[in-house]
FIVEX-354329 format. One record per residue (C-alpha): residue in one letter; z, y, x. Coordinates in steps of 0.2 Angstrom, whole numbers, plus 5000, padded with zeros to 4 digits. Layout:
BEGIN
AZYX
...
***
This chain:
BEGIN
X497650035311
X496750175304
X497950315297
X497750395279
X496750575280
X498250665276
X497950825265
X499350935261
X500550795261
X502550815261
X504050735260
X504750675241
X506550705238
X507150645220
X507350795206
X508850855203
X509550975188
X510251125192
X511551245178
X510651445176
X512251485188
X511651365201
X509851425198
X510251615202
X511451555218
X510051435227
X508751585224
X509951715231
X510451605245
X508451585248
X508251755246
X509851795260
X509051685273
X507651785273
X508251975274
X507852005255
X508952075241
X508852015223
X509452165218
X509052355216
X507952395231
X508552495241
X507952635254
X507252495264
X506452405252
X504652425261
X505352355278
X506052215266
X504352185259
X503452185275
X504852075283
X504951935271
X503551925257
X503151745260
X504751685260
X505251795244
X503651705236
X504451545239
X506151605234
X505251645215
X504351515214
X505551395218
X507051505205
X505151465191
X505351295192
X507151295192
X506851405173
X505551275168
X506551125171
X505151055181
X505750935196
X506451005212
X505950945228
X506751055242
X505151005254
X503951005241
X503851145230
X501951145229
X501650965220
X503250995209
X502351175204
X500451115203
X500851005193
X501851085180
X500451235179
X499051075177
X500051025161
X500351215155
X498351235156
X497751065145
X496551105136
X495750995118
X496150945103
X497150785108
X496750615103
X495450535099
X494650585115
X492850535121
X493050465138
X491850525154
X490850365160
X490050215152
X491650105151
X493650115151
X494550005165
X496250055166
X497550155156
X499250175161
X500750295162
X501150425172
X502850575170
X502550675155
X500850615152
X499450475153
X498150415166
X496550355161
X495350265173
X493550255169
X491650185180
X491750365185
X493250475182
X494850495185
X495850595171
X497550635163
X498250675146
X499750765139
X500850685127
X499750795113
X497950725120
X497550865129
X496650855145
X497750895159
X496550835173
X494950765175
X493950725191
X492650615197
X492550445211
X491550365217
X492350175218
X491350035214
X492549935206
X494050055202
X495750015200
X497250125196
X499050105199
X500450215193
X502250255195
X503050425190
X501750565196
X500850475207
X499350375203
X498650265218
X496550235215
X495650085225
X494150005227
X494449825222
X493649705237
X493149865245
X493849975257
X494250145249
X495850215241
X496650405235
X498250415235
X498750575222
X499650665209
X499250715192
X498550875199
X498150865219
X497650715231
X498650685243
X497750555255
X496250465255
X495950335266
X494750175271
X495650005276
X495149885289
X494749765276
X494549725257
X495849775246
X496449645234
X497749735225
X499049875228
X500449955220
X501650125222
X503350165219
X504050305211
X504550385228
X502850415234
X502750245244
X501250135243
X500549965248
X498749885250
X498549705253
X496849655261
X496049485265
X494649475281
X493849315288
X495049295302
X496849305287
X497049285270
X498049425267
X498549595278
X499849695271
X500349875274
X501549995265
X501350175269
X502650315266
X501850465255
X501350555269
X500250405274
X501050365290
X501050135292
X502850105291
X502849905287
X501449765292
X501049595288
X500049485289
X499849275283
X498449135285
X499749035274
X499449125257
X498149195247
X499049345238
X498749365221
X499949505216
X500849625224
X502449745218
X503549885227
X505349945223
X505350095214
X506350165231
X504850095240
X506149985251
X505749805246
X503949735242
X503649585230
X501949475234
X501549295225
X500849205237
X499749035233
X499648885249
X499348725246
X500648565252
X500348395255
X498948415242
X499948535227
X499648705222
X501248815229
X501848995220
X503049075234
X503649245229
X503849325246
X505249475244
X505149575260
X506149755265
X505249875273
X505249895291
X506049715293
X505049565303
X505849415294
X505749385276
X507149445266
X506949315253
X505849165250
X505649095230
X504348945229
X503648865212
X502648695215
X501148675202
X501448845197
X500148995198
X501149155198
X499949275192
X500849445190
X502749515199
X503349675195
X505149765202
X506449775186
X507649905198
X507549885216
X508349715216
X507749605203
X505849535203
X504949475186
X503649325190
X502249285175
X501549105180
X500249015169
X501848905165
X503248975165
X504349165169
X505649185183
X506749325184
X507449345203
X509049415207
X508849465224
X510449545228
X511549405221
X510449275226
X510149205204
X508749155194
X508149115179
X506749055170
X506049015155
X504648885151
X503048865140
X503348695136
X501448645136
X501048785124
X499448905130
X499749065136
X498349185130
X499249365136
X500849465142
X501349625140
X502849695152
X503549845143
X504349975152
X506149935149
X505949765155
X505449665139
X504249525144
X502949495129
X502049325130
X500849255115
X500649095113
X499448945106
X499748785104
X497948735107
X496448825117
X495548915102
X497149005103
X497349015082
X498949045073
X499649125088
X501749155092
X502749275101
X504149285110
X504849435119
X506249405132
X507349515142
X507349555161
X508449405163
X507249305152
X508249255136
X507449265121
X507649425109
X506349415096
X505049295092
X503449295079
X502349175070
X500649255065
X499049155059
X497949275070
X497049215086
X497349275104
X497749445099
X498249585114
X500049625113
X500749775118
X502949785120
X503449975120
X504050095109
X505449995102
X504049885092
X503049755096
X501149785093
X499749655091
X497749695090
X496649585082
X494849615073
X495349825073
X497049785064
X498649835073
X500049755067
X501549825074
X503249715073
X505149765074
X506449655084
X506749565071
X505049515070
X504849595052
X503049655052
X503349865048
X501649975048
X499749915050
X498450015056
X496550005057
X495750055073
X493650055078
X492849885079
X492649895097
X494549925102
X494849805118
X496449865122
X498249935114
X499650035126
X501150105124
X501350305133
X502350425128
X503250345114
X501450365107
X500250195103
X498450215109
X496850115107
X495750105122
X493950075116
X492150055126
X491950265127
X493750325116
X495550335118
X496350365102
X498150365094
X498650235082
X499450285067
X501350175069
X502250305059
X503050395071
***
């Protein structure tokens, strides 16, 4: 199994927040370790010098980031630093922003700011707009996914991927096979799930450092999704087979490192489309009928139907809340919504008389796009601020408690009176 082209990769640890009493003890302890005074030097403040100046750069550099609040990783202060400095340096005059390319594939979130993916460029905005980032690729067929500072780019059905932060790439690698989808968790692990001739689906989960710590592999299921925990223990995939002539959704729940299955969830005439981890035990299922939520750990589910109404789109918010719109016919007019909880009971619910709009759950509101007009909702489903937007916006997201519009060659902030 080929190995990721490591490049300057460390171990992840998860931030912690340190008092100013704490700070100054940790960067005297640093200091101590290394021969160095924090102090007023002394007569041997040269033989100091010479004795430990890298080690003294890493003591105030690590007592900066403390000051700054940015995240502290013990084995990792170069990340946790670049970053913070890529944010200080944005530069423009926020949103709207002309996008680098010829179209707009992908727009998601990312810590303290958010990632856009474009036919060419990679780039990333702070909560104000401005660029933080912006860097070229070279994929075919890009696609992004995101959790916490990492952004994992592939080449769909080809064989490429980059594995990074908001401000340095950690790996690059070339799989064995076509990548069909992928996902990362917020503690730097990362999975690609690839198909060949000889199986239908090839599964690997890396660590961030981009060392193969989990395999699998099936000739049983055609993968359509894939999800990791956000501790990057446990794997979700939807697997579709056929028996005894039906079409067969299995969600497949695997723990990393392990060679049985941890869990088995099967759905007969059922095409599970999307899962995604709520917490690192309970698994949300989107099927062209019908939603599941899986408790893992105490071994419950729950579900919620369609009843033969058309789903047109789905919106999964960051907090859980499952948005699904609704037709009853398939010219999709006078369109419903309902939003459930991670457990899938019904919190809010919507009539409208627009057809197949986007929806997007985030923010606290509801937000629906159709022909330039957002229309955004409260819980309650009281309709509370519309907003025009260009003629060619395709998509709405939440990030940053902000509202944007993703257009063919824009990405712009929707006025939801914030």
């Amino acid at each position: 199994m080929p190995m990721a082209e490591k490049v300057n990769t460390q171990n992840k640890k998860n931030p912690k927040s340190l008092k100013a009493h704490e700070i100054k003890g940790k960067a005297k302890k640093i200091a101590k370790k290394a021969g160095i005074s924090l102090g007023f030097p002394g007569n041997d403040r040269m033989k100091l010098a010479a004795k430990g100046a890298v080690v003294a750069a890493a003591a105030v550099a690590l007592l900066m980031l403390m000051i700054v609040g940015a995240s502290f990783r013990p084995s990792d202060l170069r990340y946790g630093f670049s970053d913070k400095c890529a944010f200080l340096q944005a530069s423009g005059h926020g949103f709207a922003e002309e996008i680098a390319g010829s179209r707009t594939v992908r727009v998601s979130n990312v810590v303290k700011g958010t990632a856009l993916l474009t036919d060419t460029t990679y780039s990333v905005y702070d909560s104000k707009g401005r660029e933080v980032v912006s860097e070229s690729h070279s994929f075919a067929s890009p696609a992004m996914e995101t959790s916490g500072v990492y952004s994992l780019l592939f080449d769909r059905m080809g064989k490429d991927y980059t594995f990074r932060t908001v401000s340095s790439v950690i790996s690059k690698g070339t799989a064995e096979d076509s990548i069909i989808c992928a996902a990362v968790s917020e503690s730097g692990s990362f999975v690609l799930v690839t198909n060949s001739e000889t199986t239908n689906a090839k599964v690997i989960v890396f660590s961030a450092a981009g060392q193969a710590k989990h395999k699998w592999k099936s000739v049983e299921y055609k993968i359509s999704d894939v999800a990791i925990s956000p501790s990057g223990r446990y794997i979700a995939l939807s697997g579709v087979s056929v028996k005894n002539g039906e079409l067969v959704s299995t969600v497949i729940v695997q723990k990393v490192g392990a060679k049985e299955n941890l869990k088995e969830f099967s759905f007969e005439d059922t095409l599970i489309m999307d899962v995604e981890f709520d917490g690192n035990s309970r698994i949300v299922a989107i099927g062209d009928d019908m939603v599941a939520a899986l408790d893992v750990k105490n071994n419950r589910n729950s579900g919620y139907s369609y009843d033969e109404r058309i789903l047109n789109s789905y919106d999964i918010g960051e907090n859980g809340d499952i948005a699904l719109v609704f037709s009853s016919n398939s010219d999709g007019r006078n369109a419903s919504v309902v939003v459930l909880d991670s457990s899938c009971r019904e919190i809010a619910a919507i009539e409208t008389e627009m057809t197949s709009p986007y929806v997007d759950v985030g923010g606290g509101r509801i937000s629906l796009l159709f022909q330039s007009t957002v229309s955004c909702y409260n819980y309650k489903g009281k309709l509370v601020k519309e907003a025009k937007v260009p003629a060619d916006c395709q998509e709405i997201v939440s990030s940053q408690g902000k509202l944007l519009a993703k257009g063919v060659m824009y990405l712009t902030e929707v006025d939801v009176g914030n």
